[in-house]
Short mmCIF file of the C-alpha atoms (twelve columns), coordinates in Angstrom:
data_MODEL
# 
_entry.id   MODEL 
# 
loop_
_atom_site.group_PDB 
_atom_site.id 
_atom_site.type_symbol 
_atom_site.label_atom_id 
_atom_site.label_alt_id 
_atom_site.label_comp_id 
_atom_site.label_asym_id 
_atom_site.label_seq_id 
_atom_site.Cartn_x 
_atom_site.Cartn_y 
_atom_site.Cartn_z 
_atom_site.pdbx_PDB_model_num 
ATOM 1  C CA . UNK A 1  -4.937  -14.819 0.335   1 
ATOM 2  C CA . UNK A 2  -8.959  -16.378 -0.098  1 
ATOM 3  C CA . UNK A 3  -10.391 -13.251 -0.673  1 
ATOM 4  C CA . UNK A 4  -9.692  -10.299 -3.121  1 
ATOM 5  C CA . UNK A 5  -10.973 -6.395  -3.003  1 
ATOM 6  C CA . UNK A 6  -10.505 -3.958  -6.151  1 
ATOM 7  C CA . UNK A 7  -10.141 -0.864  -5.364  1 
ATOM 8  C CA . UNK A 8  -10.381 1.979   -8.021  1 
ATOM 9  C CA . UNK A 9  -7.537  4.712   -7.377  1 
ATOM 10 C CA . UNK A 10 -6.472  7.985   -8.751  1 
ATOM 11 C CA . UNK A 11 -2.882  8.447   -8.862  1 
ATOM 12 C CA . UNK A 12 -3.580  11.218  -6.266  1 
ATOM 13 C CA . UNK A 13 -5.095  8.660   -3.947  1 
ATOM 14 C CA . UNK A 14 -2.821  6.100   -4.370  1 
ATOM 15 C CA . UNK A 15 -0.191  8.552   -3.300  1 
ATOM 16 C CA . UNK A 16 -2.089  9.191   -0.755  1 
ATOM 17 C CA . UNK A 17 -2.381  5.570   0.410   1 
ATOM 18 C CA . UNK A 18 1.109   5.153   0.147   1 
ATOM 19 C CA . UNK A 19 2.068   8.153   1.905   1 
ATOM 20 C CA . UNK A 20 -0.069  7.129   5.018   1 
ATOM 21 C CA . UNK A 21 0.854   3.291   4.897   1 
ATOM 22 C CA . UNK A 22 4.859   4.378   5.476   1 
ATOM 23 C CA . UNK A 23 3.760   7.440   7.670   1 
ATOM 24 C CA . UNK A 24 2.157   4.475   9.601   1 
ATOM 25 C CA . UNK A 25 4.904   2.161   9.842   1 
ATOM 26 C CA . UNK A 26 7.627   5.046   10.963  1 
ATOM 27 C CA . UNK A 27 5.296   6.152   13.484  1 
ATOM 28 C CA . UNK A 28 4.449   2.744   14.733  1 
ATOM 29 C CA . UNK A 29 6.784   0.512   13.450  1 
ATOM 30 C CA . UNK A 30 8.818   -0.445  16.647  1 
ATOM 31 C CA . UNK A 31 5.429   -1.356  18.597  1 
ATOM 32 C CA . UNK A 32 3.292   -3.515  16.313  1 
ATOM 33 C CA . UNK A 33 5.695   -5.382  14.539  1 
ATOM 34 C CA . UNK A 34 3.561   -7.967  13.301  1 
ATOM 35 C CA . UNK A 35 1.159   -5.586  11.452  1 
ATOM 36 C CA . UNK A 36 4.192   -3.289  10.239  1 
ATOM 37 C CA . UNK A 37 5.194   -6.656  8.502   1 
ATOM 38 C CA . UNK A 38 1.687   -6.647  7.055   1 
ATOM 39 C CA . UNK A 39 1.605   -2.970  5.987   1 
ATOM 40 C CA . UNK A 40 4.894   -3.634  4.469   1 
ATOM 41 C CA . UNK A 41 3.822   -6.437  2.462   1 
ATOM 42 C CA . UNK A 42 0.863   -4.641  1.424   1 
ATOM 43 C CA . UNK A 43 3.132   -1.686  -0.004  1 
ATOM 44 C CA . UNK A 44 5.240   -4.285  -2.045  1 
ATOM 45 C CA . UNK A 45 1.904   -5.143  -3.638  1 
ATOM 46 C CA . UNK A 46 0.711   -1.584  -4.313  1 
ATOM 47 C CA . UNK A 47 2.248   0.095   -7.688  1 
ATOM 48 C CA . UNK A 48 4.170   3.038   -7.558  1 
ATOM 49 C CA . UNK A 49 1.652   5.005   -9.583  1 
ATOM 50 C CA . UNK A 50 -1.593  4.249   -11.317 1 
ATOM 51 C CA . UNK A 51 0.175   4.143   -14.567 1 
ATOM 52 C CA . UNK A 52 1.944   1.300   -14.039 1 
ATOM 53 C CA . UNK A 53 -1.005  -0.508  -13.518 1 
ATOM 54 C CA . UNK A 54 -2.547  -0.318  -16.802 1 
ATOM 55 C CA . UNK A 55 0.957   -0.542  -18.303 1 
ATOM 56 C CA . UNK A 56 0.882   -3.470  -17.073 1 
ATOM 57 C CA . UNK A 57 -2.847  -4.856  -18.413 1 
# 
């Protein structure tokens, strides 16, 4: 990865991320398999909650 992005969530946000990410790959998942793989990834790299983040720091 060259570049990086932070992005400044609240936990309700990040939920909300999350929520559309997988809403996006069940919906879509068996016709773009190549960007499923890199929505998937992407969720492995989000936490679970905001909390964990600055337990974390």
């Amino acid at each position: 990865m060259s570049d990086s992005v932070t992005v400044h969530l609240s936990e309700r946000d990040l939920r909300l991320v999350r929520n559309a990410l997988r809403t996006y790959v069940n919906a879509f998942g068996h016709n773009e398999a190549e960007v499923v793989t890199e929505v998937r990834g992407l969720l492995d790299r989000l936490p679970e909650t905001v909390s964990q983040v600055t337990a974390d720091r």
